[in-house]
N, C-alpha and C positions, 0 to 999 in steps of 0.2 A: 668316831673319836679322832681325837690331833694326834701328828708328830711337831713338837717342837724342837728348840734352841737355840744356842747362840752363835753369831760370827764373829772372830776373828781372827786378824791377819796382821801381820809383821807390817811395823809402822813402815820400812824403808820401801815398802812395794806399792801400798795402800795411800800413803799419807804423804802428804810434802811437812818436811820438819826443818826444825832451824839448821842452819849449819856446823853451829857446834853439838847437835844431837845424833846430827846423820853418822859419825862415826863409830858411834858408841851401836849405834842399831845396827851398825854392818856387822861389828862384831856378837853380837849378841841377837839381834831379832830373828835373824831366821830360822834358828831349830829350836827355839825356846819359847813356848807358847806365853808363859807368862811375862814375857816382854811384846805380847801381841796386843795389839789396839783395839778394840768394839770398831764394827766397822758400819758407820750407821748408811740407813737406805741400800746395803748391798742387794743385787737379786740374786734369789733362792729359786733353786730348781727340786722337781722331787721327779724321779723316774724308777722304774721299775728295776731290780738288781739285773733280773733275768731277759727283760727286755726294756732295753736302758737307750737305743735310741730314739724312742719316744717319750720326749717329756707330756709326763701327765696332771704337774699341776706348780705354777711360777706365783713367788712370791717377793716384797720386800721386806726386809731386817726391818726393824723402827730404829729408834736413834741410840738405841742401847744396841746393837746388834743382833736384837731379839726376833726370830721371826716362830711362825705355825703355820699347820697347814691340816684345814678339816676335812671330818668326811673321810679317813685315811682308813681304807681295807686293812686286814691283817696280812704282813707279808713282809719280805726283805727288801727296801727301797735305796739308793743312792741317791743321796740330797749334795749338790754343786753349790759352790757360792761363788759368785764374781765380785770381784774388785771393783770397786766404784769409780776408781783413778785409772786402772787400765784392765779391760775383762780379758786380758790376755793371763792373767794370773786369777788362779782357782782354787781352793782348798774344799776336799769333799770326807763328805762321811757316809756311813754305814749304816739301817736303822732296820732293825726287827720291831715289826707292829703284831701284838698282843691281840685278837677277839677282846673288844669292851675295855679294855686298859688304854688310854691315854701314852703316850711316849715322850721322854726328855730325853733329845736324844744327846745333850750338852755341847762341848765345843769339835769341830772339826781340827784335826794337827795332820803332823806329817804322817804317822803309821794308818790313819783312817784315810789319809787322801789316798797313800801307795796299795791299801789292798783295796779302795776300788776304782784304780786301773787298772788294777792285776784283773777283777773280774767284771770290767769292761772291753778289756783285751779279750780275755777267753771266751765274750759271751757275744765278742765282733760286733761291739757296738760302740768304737772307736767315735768322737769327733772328732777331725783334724783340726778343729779351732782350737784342741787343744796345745798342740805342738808347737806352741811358742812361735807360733807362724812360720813354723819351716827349720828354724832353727834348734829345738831341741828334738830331734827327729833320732841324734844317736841312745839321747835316755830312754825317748820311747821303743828303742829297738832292746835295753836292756831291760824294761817292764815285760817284751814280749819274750826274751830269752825265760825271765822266773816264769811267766805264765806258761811256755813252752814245758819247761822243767816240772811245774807242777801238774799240769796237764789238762786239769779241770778245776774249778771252783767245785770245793764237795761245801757247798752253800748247808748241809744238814747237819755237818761236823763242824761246821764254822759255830751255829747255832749254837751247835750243843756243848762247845769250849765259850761260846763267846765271853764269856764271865774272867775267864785264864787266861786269854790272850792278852799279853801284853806288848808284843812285839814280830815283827815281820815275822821273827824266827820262826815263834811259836805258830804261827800262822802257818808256815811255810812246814813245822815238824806237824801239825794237822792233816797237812795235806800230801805227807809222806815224805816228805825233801829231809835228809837227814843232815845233809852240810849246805848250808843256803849262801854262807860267807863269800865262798869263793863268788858267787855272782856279786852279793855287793860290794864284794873289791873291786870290783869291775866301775862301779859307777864313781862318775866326777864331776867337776864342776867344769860344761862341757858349753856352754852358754855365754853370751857376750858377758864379762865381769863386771858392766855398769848394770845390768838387768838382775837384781836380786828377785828370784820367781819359785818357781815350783823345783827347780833341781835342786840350789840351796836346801828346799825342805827335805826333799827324799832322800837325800845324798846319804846321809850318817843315820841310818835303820835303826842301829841298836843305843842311841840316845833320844826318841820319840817313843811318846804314850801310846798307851794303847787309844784303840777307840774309842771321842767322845772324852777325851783327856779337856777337864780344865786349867790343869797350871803343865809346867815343864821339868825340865831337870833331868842332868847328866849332860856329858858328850863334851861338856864345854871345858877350858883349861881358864886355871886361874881358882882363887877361893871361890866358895858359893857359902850363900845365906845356909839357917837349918830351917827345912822344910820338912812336916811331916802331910801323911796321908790321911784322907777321911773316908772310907765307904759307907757308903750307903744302903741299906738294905732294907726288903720289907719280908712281913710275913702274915699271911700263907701271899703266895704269887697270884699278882690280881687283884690284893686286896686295896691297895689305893699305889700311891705316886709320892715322893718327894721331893722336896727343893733343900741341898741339890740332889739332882737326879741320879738315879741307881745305876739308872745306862751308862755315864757319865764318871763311875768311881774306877781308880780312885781319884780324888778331889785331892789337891796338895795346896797344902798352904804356909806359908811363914809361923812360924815359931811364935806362939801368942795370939793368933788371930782368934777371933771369937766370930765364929759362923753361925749368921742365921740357917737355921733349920726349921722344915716346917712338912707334915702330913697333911694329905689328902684320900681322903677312903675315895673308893671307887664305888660305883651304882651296886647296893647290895648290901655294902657292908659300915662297920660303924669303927673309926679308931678308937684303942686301946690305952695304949700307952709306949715311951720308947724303950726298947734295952738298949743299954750302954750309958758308956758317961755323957752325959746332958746338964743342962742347968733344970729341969721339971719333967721329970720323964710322963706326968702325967698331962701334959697339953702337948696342942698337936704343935704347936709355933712355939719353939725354944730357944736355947742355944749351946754350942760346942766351943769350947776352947781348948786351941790346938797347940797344946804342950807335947804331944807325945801320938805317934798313929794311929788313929782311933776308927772302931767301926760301931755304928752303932743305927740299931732294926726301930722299923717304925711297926707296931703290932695291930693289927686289922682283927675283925671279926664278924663272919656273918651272922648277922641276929634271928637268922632264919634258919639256920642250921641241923636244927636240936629244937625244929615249934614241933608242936603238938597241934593239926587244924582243928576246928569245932566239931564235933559229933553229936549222936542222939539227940537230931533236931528234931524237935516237935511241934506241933501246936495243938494248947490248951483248948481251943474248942471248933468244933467242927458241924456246929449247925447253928444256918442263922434263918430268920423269919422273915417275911416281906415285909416291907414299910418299918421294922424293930431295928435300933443300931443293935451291928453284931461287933463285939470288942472281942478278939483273940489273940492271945501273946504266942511267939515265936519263941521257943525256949532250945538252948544250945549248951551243952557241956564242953569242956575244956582246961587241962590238963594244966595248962600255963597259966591260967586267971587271969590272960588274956585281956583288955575291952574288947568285945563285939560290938560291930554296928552290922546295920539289918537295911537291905534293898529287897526291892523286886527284882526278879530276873533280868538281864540287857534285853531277852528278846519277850518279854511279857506283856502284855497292855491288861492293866487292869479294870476290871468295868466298872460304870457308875463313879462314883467318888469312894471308892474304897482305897485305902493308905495307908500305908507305913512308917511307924516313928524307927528313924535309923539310929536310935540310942539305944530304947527300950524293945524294941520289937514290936509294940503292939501296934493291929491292925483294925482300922474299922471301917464299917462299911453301913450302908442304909440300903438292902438290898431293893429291887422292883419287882414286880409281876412278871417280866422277861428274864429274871435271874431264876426262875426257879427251876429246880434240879434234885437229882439224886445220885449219890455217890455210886451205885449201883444199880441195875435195872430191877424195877421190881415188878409186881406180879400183873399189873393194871397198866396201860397205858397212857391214861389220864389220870389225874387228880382234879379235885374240883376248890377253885376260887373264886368268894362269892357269888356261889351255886352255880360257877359257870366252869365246864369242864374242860380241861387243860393238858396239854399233849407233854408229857413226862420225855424229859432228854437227860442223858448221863453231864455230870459235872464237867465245867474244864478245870482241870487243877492249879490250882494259885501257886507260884513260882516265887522261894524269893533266893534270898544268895544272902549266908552267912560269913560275914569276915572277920580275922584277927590280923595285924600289926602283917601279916604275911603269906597270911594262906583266906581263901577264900570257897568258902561248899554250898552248891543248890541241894535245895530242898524242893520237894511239891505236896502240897496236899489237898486232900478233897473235902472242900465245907459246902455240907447241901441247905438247900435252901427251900425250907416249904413255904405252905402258903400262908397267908395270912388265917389266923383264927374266922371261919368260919360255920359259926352253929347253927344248925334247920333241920327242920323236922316235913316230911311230908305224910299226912293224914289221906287218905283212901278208904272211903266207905261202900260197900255195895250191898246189895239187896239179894239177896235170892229168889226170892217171888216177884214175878214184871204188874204183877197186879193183885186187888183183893175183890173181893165181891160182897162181903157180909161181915156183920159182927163176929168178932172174936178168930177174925183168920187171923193166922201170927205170919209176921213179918220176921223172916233171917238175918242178920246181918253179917257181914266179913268186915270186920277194920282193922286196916293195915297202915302201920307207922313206920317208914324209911327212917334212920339217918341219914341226909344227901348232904350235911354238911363237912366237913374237915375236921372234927372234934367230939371226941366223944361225950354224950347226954347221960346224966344218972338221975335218978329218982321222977323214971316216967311215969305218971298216972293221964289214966283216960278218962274220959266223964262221955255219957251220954244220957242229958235228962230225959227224953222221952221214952229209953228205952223199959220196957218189961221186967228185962232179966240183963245182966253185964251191961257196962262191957267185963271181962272176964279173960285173963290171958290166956291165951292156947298155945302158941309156939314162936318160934325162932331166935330165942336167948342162946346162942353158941356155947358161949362161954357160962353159960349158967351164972354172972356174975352181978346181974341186974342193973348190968351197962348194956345202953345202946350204942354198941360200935359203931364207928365210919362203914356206910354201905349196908351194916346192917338194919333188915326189917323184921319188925315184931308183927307178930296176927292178934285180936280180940273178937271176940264172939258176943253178939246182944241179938237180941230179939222186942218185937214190940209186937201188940196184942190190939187188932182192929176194934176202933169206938166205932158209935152210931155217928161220933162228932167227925170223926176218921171219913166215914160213910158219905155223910149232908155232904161232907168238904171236896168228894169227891178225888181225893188225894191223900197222903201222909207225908211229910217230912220233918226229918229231925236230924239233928248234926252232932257230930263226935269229935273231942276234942283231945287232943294229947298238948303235955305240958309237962319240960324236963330241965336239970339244970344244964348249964357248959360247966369246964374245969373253971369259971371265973364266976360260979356261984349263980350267975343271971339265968332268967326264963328266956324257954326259949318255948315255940307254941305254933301249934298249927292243926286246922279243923275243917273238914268237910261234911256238907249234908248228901243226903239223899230221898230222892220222892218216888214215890211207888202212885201210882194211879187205881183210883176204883175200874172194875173192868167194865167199859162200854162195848155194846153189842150193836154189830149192823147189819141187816137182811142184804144180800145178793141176791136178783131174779134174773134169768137168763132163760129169754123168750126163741123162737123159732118160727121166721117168718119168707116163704108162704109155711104152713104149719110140717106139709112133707116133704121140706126143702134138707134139713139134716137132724143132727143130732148134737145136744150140747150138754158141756158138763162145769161142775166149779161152784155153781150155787151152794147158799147155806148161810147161816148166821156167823159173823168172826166178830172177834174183838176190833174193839177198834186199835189201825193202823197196820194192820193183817193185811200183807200182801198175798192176796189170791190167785194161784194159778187158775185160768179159763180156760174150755176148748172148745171146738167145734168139728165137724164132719160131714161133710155134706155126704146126698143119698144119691144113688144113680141118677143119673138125668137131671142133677144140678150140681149149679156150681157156685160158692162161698164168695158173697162180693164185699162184704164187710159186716162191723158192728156199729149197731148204732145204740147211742145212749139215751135211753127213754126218760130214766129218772138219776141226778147226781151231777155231781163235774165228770165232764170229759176228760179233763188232765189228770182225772183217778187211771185211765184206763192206759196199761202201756202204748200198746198200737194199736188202733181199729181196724187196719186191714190185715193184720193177720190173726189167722184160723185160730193162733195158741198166744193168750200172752197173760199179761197180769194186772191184775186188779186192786189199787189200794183202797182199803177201807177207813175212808173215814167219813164217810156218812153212807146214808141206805143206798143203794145203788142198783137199778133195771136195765139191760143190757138187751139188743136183740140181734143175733146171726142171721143174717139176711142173705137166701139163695136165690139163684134166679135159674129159669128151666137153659138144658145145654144145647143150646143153639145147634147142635147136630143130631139130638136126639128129640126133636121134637118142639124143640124152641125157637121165639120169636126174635127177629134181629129189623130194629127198627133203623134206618138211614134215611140224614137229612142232609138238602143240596142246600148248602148256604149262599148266594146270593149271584146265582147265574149269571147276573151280568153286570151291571155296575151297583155297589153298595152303599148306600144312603148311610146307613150305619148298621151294625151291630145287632139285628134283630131278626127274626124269622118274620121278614114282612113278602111285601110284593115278588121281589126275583127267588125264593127259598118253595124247596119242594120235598116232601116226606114221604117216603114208602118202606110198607114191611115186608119183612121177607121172614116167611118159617117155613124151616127144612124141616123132611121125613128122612130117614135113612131105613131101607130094607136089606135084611141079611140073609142070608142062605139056611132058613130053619133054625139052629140051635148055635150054627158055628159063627165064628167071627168074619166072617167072610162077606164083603159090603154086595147088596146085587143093585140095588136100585139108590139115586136120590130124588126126592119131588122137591120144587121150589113153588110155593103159594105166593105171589106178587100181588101187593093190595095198596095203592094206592094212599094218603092218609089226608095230606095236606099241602096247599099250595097257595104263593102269592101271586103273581103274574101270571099272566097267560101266555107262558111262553111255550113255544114248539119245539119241544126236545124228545130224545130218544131216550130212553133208560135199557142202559146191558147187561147182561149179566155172562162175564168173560171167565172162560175157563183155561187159565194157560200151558201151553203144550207141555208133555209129560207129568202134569199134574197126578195122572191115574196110569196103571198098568194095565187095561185091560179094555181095548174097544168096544162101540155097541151103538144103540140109537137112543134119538130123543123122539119126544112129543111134546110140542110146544102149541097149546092149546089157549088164546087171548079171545074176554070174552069183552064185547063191545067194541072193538075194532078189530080191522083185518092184519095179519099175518101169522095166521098160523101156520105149523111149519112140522114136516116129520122126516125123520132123513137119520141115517146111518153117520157115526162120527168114528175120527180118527184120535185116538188117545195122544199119538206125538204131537199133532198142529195143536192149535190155540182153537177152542172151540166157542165163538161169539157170537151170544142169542142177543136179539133185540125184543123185551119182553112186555116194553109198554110203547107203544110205537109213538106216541103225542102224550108229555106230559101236561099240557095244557089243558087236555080233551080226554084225561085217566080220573078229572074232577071238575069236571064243567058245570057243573053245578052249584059251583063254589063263584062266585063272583064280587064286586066291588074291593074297596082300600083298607081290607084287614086285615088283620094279624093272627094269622092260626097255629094250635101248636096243639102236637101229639095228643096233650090232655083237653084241648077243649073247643078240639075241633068235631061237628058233628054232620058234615056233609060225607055222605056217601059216596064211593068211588064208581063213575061208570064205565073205565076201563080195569079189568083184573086178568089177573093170566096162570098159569099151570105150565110149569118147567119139570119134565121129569125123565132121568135120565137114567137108561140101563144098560148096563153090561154083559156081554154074551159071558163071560164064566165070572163068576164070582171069586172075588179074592179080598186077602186078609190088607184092610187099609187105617192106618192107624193115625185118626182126627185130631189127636192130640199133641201131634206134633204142631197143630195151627191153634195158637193158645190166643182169640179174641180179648182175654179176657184182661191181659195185662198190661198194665201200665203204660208198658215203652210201645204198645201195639195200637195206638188210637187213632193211626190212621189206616187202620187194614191190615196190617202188613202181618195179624193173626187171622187171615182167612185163606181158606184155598183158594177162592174164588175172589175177582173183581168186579163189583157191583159200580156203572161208571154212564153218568149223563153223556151222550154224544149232542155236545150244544151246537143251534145253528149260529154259523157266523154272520146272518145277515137277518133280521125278521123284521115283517112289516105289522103282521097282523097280532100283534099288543094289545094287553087289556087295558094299559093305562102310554097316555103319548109320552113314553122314552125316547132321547135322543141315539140314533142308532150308532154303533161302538165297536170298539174291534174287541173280539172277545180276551182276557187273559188267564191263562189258563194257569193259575198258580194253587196253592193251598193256602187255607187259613182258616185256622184252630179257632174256634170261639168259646166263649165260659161254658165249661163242662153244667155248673150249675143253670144252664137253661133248659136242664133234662132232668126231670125229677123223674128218677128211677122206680117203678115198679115191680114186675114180674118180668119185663124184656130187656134184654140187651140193649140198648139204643145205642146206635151210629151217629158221627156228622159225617158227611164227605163234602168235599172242595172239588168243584170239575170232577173230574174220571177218576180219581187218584187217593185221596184221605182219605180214612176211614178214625173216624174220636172215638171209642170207649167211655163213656158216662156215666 
């Protein structure tokens, strides 16, 4: 907010005047303000009372002597005016700035320039530029004698007379000085006498205005005009400003003058009217005619004083629907009958296009499928919008701010918002019997009808034409009210009664239907069938092959699509190599190679568990040398060689305790005639227990008997010439296990015993498995020792360096019988087939 006012200054200091005027202002312009001049363009200073030598904000007068100054804190300031013709001469005032009030602070004179010296002296914030350049230094030694005398500016009691002070006196009995005189006898006109300046003003105290004086009067000899007084006042303090200014009274004027006057309310408030004599006391810009000293109040009011804000805010509705305009008024009481108008909150953002009429209150909005909500949490998590289910969040509450002429209230409220109408029904029928087999079986039913939509169904009826008997309600009416709630499901019960036609068709189905209204009268429907099957039957046969190889179980007649569990169990002295499927799909059967699995039936199905003898109790293990030396391809031809081997094991009587093994070596099949050795390697610590052999080869020489050491590696050569173990075998064919029929002329007897017998357990070397098809399930190493150089060939081979690797060929070139079969690669493989 401003401080204003006016400047001026005695024309004989300020002004050059004519010569016949200049005497008349000597006598007269210096202590009588209303012989002062408007002093246009002067500069205005505004500084602080209490720290005053810091100017804090310079201005210029305009051409009326008017100057302001914005932005002005509340406080006590001293405002300086210089002289436009010499700034050696200054006239200052005094000015209390109001919180929120504007200030006039009127004209500065002598009594407002002398008391703030006084408390620019006490507050040692002295310019010497003011000292009349050196020359009035004895006045300023009499300012500092009163300031002396008074001792301090009590700037709080100044405040709180400011209104009474009229004169140094008063100023000076404020501030405790009970005889002030004597010091201004003291002062004189001490200053060169062609310089009319500041001592002229100070000089005579007690004929200057108080602070902020616009006219003058007293002190001077000779008649005077009649001058009366005008103050000014407002009421309550704060409530606006006048012209002229309150600061400023009293205001003296000639005898007849007719003053403009004029109010201005301050932020808050609204003018009244004036007391006192005026020409219209009910407008704010009037006028005074100054016959006689007059005061007279300009009357302010805060219109806000005495409101009443809005209360018991409401709103009319507080649930809307998705995709539905939702309209709801904003309703507000009020004491004063008021207008309200109606916002949203400052800090609110409202969603979608929802809005507010700021006359009426009413709000509306077009909610969405992301608006929807609940004012409170309820029982489910979800709700469902068309049939699609929906994750339930609590409301954000809509904010708005009710206002009247003065006062303004939030409000919040919670409008939930459901889903849109959607009505469904879902139908569920099931059978109780999975099949029928004959005339007149009855078929059961369960139908079950959900509510899954958002709204509640009445008047459900069910139909099922094909049914026997019902459908017929059974349960789940809650509310017994013959409404189908949200989420609720109702049960019915029917039956149907097997035809011959049911029979031929090999099947039955028939469908159930429910059909209800929504609260909008429309059908709403939904029907499911269901099919029961005639019962079809299929034979399982589960063979056992060789016949005293094990035992199986599972067979029997099932329905069809009967998943049947199978097993099997092999008998001592074999061992389970798979099933094979005689009659049916293969892909009925879960796994073939294992002992236990399952069987789906859907057509007749013959199965056969197939054992083969245990290659340590008595069984045959056939091994093939695949292609000794260079491979042509892929076939049991010229370089490939075949021999069996079946083990005896003897035991110590009844106990488990091994005594002997025999190994029978027989020769089977060969391509070339090549001269190899066949061994059969026992590697060290294979057995616990030393002893001897008997290696007994019949048709060639090496036989062999001798004492063994169980720790070494015990390696028999058991066919000395694979070439000449079947010599009898000749020309470029291709022999194999099954259909080869040349007799072997070298065979051999390995049989090997233990001086004590002990407990050895076979089963730790499982031949039989899978991951074991190069050997690596046998105790022993069954392994061709090939020559690296041969001439004498059945067929002219280029001679080669031998390599000795392995390589697996199609297990399917061994069709499995009653033996184990082998392949081996050089010394090393052994296949499982």
């Amino acid at each position: 907010t401003t401080i204003s006012g006016q400047i001026l200054m005695p024309t004989i200091c300020c002004l050059p005047l004519p010569e016949e005027e200049e005497s008349m202002s000597k006598d007269n312009g210096c202590n009588e303000t209303e012989f002062w001049a408007e002093v246009p363009n002067a500069r205005v200073e505004l500084k602080s009372a209490e720290k005053c030598k810091n100017v804090l904000d310079e201005t210029f007068a305009d051409g009326s002597g008017y100057y302001e100054f914005e932005d002005v804190k509340p406080g006590l300031y001293i405002i300086t005016a210089y002289c436009t013709e010499d700034e050696g001469f200054v006239v200052k005032d005094v000015a209390l700035k109001v919180e929120g009030k504007a200030l006039d602070a009127g004209i500065p004179d002598c009594t407002s320039t002398g008391i703030a010296l006084v408390m620019e002296e006490i507050n040692d914030c002295y310019n010497d530029f003011y000292q009349c350049f050196g020359k009035y230094s004895s006045i300023y030694k009499k300012v500092g004698s009163i300031a002396e005398a008074i001792g301090e500016v009590n700037i709080q009691g100044i405040l709180n007379q400011y209104q009474t002070i009229e004169s140094i006196d008063t100023l000076a009995e404020a501030a405790g000085i009970t005889d002030v005189q004597p010091i201004l006898d003291d002062f004189g006109d001490v200053c060169d006498p062609d310089l009319y300046g500041l001592v002229d003003m100070i000089c005579e105290w007690n004929c200057c205005l108080a602070p902020g004086a616009t006219g003058g009067g007293g002190g001077g000899n000779g008649d005077e005009d009649v001058t009366y007084e005008l103050i000014m006042q407002v009421s309550p303090e704060g409530g606006g400003t006048t012209t002229p200014s309150v600061g400023g009274s009293p205001h003296t004027y000639d005898e007849g003058t007719v003053v403009n006057i004029s109010a201005t309310a301050a932020e808050g408030y609204d003018f009244v009217n004036w007391t006192g004599d005026v020409a219209d006391s009910n407008l704010s810009s009037t006028t005074v005619t100054m016959d006689a000293d007059k005061t007279v109040t300009a009357n302010f009011v805060d219109p806000c004083a005495d409101n009443s804000a809005p209360y018991v805010i409401e709103l009319n509705n507080k649930s809307a629907v998705v995709g539905q305009l939702y309209t709801g008024t904003v309703i507000a009481d009020d004491n004063d009958d008021d207008t309200l108008t109606f916002a949203f909150a400052d800090e609110y953002t409202p969603p979608g296009d929802m809005a507010i009429d700021s006359e009426t209150g009413v709000i509306t909005w077009t909610p969405t499928e992301e608006d929807i909500c609940f004012c409170e949490q309820i029982a489910s998590s979800t709700v469902r919008q068309k049939s699609e289910l929906i994750e339930v969040r609590i409301c954000d509450l809509i904010q708005v701010t009710v206002s009247d002429p003065c006062e303004s209230v939030d409000a919040e409220f919670c409008v939930s918002v459901q889903p849109a109408p959607n009505p469904d029904l879902e139908v569920v029928k099931t059978a109780t019997e999975s099949s029928f087999s004959e005339v007149d079986n009855i078929i059961h039913y369960t139908i079950t009808v959900e509510n899954t939509g958002n709204v509640t169904i009445s008047n459900l009826n069910v139909t099922d034409p094909q049914a026997t008997t019902g459908p017929t309600y059974d349960s789940g009416d809650a509310s017994n009210d013959g409404i189908l709630g949200v989420g609720e499901t109702w049960t019915y019960l029917a039956t149907h009664s097997i035809t011959q036609a049911d029979l031929d068709a090999s099947s039955f189905t028939n469908t159930a239907t429910a059909t209800g209204k929504d609260p909008q009268n429309q059908d709403v429907t939904d029907s499911d069938d269901e099919t029961v099957d005639a019962a079809i039957s299929y034979t399982l046969i589960l063979n056992v092959n060789p016949s005293g190889g094990g035992t199986v179980s599972g067979d029997g007649t099932f329905v069809a699509g009967t998943v049947a569990p199978i097993s099997t169990t092999a008998n001592d002295g074999y061992q389970f190599t798979g099933w094979s499927v005689d009659l049916g799909n293969s892909s009925n059967v879960g796994n073939t190679g294992l002992s236990s699995t399952n069987v789906t039936m859907n057509e007749d199905m013959t199965l056969t568990a197939n054992f083969v003898t245990d290659i340590y109790q008595g069984g045959t293990l056939s091994v093939a040398f695949e292609d000794l030396e260079i491979a042509l391809d892929s076939d049991y031809d010229y370089n490939d060689w075949v021999v069996d081997l079946e083990m005896d094991t003897v035991y110590d009587g009844d106990t488990p305790n091994l005594s002997s093994i025999t190994f029978d070596i027989t020769p089977k099949a060969r391509g070339a005639g090549n001269d190899h050795r066949f061994h059969i390697l026992i590697p060290a610590d294979t057995f616990s227990e030393n002893g001897n052999f008997v290696l007994d080869i019949s048709g060639a020489g090496g036989d062999d008997t001798n004492t063994f050491d169980a720790s070494a590696n015990m390696d028999f050569v058991v066919i000395p010439d694979t070439r000449d173990s079947l010599g009898n075998e000749s020309g470029n064919t291709t022999n194999t296990v099954e259909s080869s029929s040349v007799s072997p002329t070298v065979i051999a007897t390995l049989t090997i015993t233990f001086d004590t017998p002990f407990y050895y357990d076979f089963s730790q070397y499982d031949p039989y498995s899978a991951s074991n098809m190069h050997g690596e399930g046998l105790f022993f190493d069954p392994y061709i020792e090939v020559d690296e150089a041969e001439s004498d060939r059945e067929f002219d081979i280029p001679n080669y360096e031998i390599e000795k690797r392995k390589k697996i060929q199609e297990s399917q070139k061994f069709n499995v019988r009653t033996n184990i079969f082998l392949k081996i690669t050089l010394n090393t493989a052994i296949v499982v087939a």
